[in-house]
C-alpha positions in Angstrom: 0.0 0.0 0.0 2.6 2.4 1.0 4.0 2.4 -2.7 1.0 2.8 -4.2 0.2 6.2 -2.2 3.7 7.6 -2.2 2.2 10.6 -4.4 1.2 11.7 -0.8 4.0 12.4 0.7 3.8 15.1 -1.3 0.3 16.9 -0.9 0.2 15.6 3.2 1.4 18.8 4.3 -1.3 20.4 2.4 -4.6 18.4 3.5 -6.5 19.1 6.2 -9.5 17.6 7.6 -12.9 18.8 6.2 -14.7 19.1 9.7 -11.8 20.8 12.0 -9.3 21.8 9.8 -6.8 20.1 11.4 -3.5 19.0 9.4 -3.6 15.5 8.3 -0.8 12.7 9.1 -0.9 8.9 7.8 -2.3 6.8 10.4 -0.5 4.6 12.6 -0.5 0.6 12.3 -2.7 1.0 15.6 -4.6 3.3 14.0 -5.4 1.5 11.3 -5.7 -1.9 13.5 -8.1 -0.7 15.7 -10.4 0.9 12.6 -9.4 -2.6 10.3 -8.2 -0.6 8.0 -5.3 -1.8 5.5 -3.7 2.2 5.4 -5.9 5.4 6.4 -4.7 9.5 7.4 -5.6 10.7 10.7 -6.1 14.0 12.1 -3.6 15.5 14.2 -5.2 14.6 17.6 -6.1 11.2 15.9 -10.3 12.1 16.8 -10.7 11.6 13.4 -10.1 9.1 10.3 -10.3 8.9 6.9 -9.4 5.4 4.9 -7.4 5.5 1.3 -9.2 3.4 -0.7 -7.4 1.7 -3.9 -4.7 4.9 -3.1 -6.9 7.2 -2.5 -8.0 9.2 0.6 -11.1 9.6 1.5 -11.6 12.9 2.9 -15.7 13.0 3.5 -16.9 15.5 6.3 -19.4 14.0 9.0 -22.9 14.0 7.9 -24.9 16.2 10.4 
């Protein structure tokens, strides 16, 4: 997985989450364990995570 979304290494800096605004990092293998995810970015406090699918993050905001 980590080759196939090496393009965000990149744009990371850049990305922020949709709901707080808060910078975006690439989760931890905790992280990701505990959501059973294969590979996923996480907020900076880690309240928040977003899965890459097929290389891709997906950065939807919380439905109300």
């Amino acid at each position: 997985m980590q080759n196939e979304t090496q393009w965000l290494e990149d744009f990371l800096p850049l990305m922020r989450c949709p709901d707080t605004h808060q910078p975006l990092r690439r989760a931890t293998a905790e992280e990701c364990a505990q959501h059973q995810v294969d590979a996923a970015l996480a907020t900076a406090d880690g309240t928040r995570l977003f899965v890459i699918d097929a290389g891709i993050p997906i950065l939807l905001p919380r439905q109300p």
